[in-house]
N, C-alpha and C positions, 0 to 999 in steps of 0.2 A: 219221169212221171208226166201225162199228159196235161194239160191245159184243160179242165172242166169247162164243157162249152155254159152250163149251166148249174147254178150251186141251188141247193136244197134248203127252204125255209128251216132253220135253225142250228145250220152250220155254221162255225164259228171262220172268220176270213180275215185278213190284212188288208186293209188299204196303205198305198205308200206314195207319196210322191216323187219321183226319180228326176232324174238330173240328165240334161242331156245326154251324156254319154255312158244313164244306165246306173248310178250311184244312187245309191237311196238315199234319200231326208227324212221329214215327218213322215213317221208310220202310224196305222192307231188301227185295235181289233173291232171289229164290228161281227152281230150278228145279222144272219140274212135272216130277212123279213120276208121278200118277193124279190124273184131273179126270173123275169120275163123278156119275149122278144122288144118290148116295150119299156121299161120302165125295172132300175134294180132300187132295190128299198135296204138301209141296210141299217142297225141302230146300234151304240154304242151309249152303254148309260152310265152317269155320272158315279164318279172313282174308278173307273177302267184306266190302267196304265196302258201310258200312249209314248211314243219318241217326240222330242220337242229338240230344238236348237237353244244350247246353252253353255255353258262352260265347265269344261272338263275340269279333269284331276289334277292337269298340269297347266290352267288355265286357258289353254284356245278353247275355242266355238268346235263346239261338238256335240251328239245326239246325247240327252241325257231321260231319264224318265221322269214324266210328270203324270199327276193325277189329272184327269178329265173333270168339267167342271157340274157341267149337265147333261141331263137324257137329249140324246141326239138322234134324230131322224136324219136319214141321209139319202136322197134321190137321187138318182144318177141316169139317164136318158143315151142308149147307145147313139153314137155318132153327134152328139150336141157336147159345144164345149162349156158347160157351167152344170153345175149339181144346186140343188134346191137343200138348205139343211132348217127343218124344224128345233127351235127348241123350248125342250119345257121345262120350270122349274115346280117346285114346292112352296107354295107360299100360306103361313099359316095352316099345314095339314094338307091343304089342297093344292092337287097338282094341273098347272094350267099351261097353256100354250104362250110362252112369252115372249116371242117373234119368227119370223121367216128369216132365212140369211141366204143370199142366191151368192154362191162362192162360183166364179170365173176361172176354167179350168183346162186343160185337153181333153177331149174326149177317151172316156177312157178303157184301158188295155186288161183285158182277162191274162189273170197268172194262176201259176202251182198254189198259189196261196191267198188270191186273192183277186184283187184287182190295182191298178198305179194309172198315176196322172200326175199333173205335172202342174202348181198353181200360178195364176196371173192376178191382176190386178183388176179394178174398176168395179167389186163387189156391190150387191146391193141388200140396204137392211129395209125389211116391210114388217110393217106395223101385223100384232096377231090377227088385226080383225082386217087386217089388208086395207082399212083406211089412209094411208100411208105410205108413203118409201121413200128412199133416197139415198144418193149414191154414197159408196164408201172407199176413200184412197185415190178420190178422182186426182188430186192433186198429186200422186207419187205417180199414178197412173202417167199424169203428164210430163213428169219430168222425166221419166224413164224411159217416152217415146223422144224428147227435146234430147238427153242423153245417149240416146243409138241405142239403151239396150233394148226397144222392143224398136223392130224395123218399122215404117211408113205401112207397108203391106198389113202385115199382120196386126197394127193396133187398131187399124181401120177394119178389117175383120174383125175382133175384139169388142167395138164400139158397137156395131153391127149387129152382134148374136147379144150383148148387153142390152143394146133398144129391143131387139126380139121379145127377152124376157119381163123387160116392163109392160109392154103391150098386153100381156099374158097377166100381169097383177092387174095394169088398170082394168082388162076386163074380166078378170077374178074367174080365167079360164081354167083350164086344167095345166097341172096337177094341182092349181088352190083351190079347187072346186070341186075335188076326188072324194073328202072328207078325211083325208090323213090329219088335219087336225084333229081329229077325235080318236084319232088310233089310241091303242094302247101295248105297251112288251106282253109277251108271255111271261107269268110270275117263275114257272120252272125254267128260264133260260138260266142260265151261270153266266158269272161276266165274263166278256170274251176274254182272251190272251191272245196278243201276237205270235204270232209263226217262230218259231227258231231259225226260219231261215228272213225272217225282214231285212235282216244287214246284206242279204245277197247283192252281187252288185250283177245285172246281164246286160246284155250286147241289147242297144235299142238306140233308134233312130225314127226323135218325134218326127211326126207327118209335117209340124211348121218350123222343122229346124232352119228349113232354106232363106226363112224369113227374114234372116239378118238380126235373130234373138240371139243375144249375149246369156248364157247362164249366167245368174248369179249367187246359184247354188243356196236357195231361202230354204 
């Protein structure tokens, strides 16, 4: 089956995060919203079953399924390593926009089923009205470079495409400034489902493996 160079607003897709050498972790279904040479939009609304890290039947750390908690928006920018995730809740009847979340990422890889990437650290949460933000995990961020799992090279890249994206809130450039705060799902979407094939494990080797990054298979 070939590789979709491009998926169709309200196809159902996988996201997955993989492991260096191609093992999959958290997976979660998403509908596509917009899949441009620019910019892929994709959303997952709250109680979609998703794969989480948790404890098996025989108690090790294993894929189990969890419920998702809220409507998610999820941006993702070819060749840039962080995705943008909106989310919104319910509050009293009304549904509002209750933060920005800039998840630190690989850029990421078109599949049979979707799309994978690979998560890091140094996240950042911004206020709805982008008044705000500030770092999240800076602290594991740091012991994780002190510790060798993230090499000298690649955390400093890291750090790099992380100020990037600040620069981007403090001048409330785009995509904060797209109007995707105001989106809204299509009411006839269904909730996504994951792929039958998400447990697939394939042959891949990230672009910064040379970095002297340790998996540690999150």
């Amino acid at each position: 089956m070939p590789i979709p160079t491009h998926w169709q607003p309200g196809d159902c897709v996988t996201l997955r995060y993989l492991t260096r050498d191609g093992r999959p972790g958290m997976a979660w279904p998403f509908t596509v919203v917009a899949d441009t040479d620019d910019v892929v939009a994709l959303f997952i609304p709250a109680g979609s079953t998703y794969k989480r890290w948790g404890t098996g039947s025989d108690g090790k750390r294993a894929l189990v399924d969890g419920a998702w908690r809220d409507d998610v928006l999820r941006l993702m920018f070819p060749g840039c390593g962080y995705s943008i995730w909106l989310f919104w809740r319910i509050v009293d009847g009304v549904r509002g926009l209750a933060y920005y979340y800039v998840n630190m990422e690989e850029p990421f890889r078109r599949s049979e089923i979707g799309f994978d990437t690979n998560d890091h650290m140094l996240d950042i949460v911004v206020e709805a009205d982008l008044s705000a933000w500030r770092w999240k995990d800076a602290e594991e961020f740091e012991a994780r470079v002190t510790g060798g799992i993230y090499g000298a090279e690649f955390a400093q890249e890291l750090r790099a495409e992380a100020e990037t994206v600040a620069a981007l809130i403090e001048r409330r450039a785009s995509p904060f400034c797209d109007g995707w705060d105001t989106w809204m799902p299509n009411p006839a979407w269904a909730t996504p489902c994951l792929s039958e094939q998400w447990d697939t494990a394939i042959p891949v080797t990230w672009p910064r493996a040379a970095w002297a990054y340790r998996d540690t298979s999150r």
